[in-house]
C-alpha positions in Angstrom: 0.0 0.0 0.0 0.8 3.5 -0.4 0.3 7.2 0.1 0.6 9.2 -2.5 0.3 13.5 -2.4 1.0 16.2 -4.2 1.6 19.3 -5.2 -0.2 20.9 -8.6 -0.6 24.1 -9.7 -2.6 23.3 -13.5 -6.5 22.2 -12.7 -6.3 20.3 -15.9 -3.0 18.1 -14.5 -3.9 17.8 -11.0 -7.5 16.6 -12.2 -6.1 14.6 -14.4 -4.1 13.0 -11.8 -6.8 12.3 -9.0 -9.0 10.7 -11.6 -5.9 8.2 -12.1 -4.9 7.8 -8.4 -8.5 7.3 -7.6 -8.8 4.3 -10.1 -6.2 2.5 -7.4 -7.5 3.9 -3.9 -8.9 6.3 -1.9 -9.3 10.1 -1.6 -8.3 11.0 2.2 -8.0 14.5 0.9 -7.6 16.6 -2.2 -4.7 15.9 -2.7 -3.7 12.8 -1.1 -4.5 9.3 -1.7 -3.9 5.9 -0.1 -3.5 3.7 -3.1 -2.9 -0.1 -3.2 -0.9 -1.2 -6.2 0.3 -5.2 -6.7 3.7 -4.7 -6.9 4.2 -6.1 -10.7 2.4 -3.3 -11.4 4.1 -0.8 -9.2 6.3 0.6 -11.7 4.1 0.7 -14.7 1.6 2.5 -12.0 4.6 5.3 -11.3 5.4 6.2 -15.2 1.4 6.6 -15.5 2.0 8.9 -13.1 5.6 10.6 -14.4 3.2 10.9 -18.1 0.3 12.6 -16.3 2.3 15.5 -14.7 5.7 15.7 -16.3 7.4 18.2 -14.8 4.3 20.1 -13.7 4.4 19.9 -9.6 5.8 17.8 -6.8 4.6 14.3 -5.9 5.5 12.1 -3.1 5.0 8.3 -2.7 5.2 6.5 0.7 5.4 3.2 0.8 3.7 1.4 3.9 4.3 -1.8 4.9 2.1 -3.9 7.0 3.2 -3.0 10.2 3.2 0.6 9.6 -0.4 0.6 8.7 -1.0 -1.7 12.0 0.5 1.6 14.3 -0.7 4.3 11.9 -3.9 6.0 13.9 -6.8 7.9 11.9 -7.7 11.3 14.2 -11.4 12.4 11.9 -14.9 12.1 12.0 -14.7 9.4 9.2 -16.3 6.3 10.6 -13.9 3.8 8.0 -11.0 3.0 8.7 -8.5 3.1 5.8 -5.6 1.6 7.5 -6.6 -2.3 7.1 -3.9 -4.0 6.7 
């Protein structure tokens, strides 16, 4: 699993880039998402990315494994809890 956010000036890129990122997880907020990519797909997955914004922005991927998702703790009013592992 990971968490992917970012940074994006252009609308038409950073729309262009949630719509992709939401096709493999979940919106936390507008510009981060908790994506879960099989990992022979991983690096297909980033180059989609790397095509979609170029050299338009910043965006960071976090890996987390299992036993960070265990410890990590979710402080909202959201009643799911997006850190199954």
């Amino acid at each position: 699993m990971h968490l992917i956010t970012y940074d994006i000036s252009k609308n038409p890129v950073r729309a262009k880039l949630a719509r992709y990122l939401a096709k493999s997880g979940q919106r936390l907020q507008k510009s981060v998402f908790l994506v879960d990519v099989p990992r022979y797909r991983f690096k297909q997955f980033i180059k989609g990315i790397e095509k979609i914004t170029g050299k338009e922005g910043d965006v960071v991927v976090f890996s987390l494994c299992r036993g960070c998702r265990k410890k990590a703790r979710q402080l909202s009013r959201v009643k799911e809890n997006v850190f199954i592992a």
